[in-house]
C-alpha positions, 0 to 999 in steps of 0.5 A: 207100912209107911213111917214118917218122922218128923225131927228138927224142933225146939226152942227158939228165940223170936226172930230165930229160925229152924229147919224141920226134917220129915224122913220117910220111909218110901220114896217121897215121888211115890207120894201125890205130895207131901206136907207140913200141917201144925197144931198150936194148943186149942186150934186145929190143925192148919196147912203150911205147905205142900210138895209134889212134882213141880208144884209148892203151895203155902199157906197165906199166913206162911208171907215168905217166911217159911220154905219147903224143900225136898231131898228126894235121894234122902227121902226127906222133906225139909221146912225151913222157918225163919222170923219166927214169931210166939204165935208159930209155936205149935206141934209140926206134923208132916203128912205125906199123900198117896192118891192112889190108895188114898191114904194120908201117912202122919209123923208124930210130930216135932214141937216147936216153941218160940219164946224169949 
C-alpha cells in the first residue's frame, strides 16, 4: 500500500511564501509522475504541476510563481510558492500516478491560507 503525506501548510502573509512537502512511501521513480492539485472551498479541484522523468508542467495560472521539485533519495516532492496571494488559499493535495496499475495515490492534504 501506497501512503502520501503532505506537510508544509500554514498561514501566510500576501506576499509570503511556503514550501510543501509530499513524502511517499515508495520510490517516487516507480510513479509515472507526481503532482500538486488544490481545492479552494466551493471549486474543484485544480492542477498545479506535475513531475515525472525529465518532464514538469503547471498550470497556466501557476506564471512562475510556483516550483516543483523532487528529492528522489528522500522520496519527497517539493512546492515552493512564492507571492502568494488570498485567492491560492485552498487544501494542497499531493497525488502521485502509477501507469502501470493505473492507480492515482492522494495525501490527505496540507491547508493553505494566505491572509493578512
Amino acid at each position: 500500500q501506497v501512503h502520501v503525506v503532505e506537510s508544509g501548510g500554514g498561514l501566510v502573509q500576501p506576499g509570503g511564501s511556503l514550501r510543501l512537502s509530499c513524502v511517499i512511501s515508495r520510490t517516487i521513480n516507480s510513479f509515472h509522475v507526481v503532482g500538486w492539485h488544490r481545492q479552494a472551498p466551493g471549486k474543484q479541484r485544480e492542477f498545479i504541476a506535475t513531475i515525472g522523468g525529465v518532464s514538469i508542467t503547471y498550470a497556466d495560472f501557476v506564471k512562475c510563481r510556483f516550483t516543483i521539485s523532487r528529492d528522489t533519495a528522500k522520496n519527497t516532492v517539493y512546492l515552493q510558492m512564492n507571492s502568494l496571494k488570498p485567492e491560492d488559499t485552498a487544501v494542497y493535495y499531493c497525488k502521485a500516478r502509477d501507469e502501470l496499475r493505473e492507480e492515482n495515490y492522494w495525501g490527505q492534504g496540507t491547508q493553505v491560507t494566505v491572509s493578512s
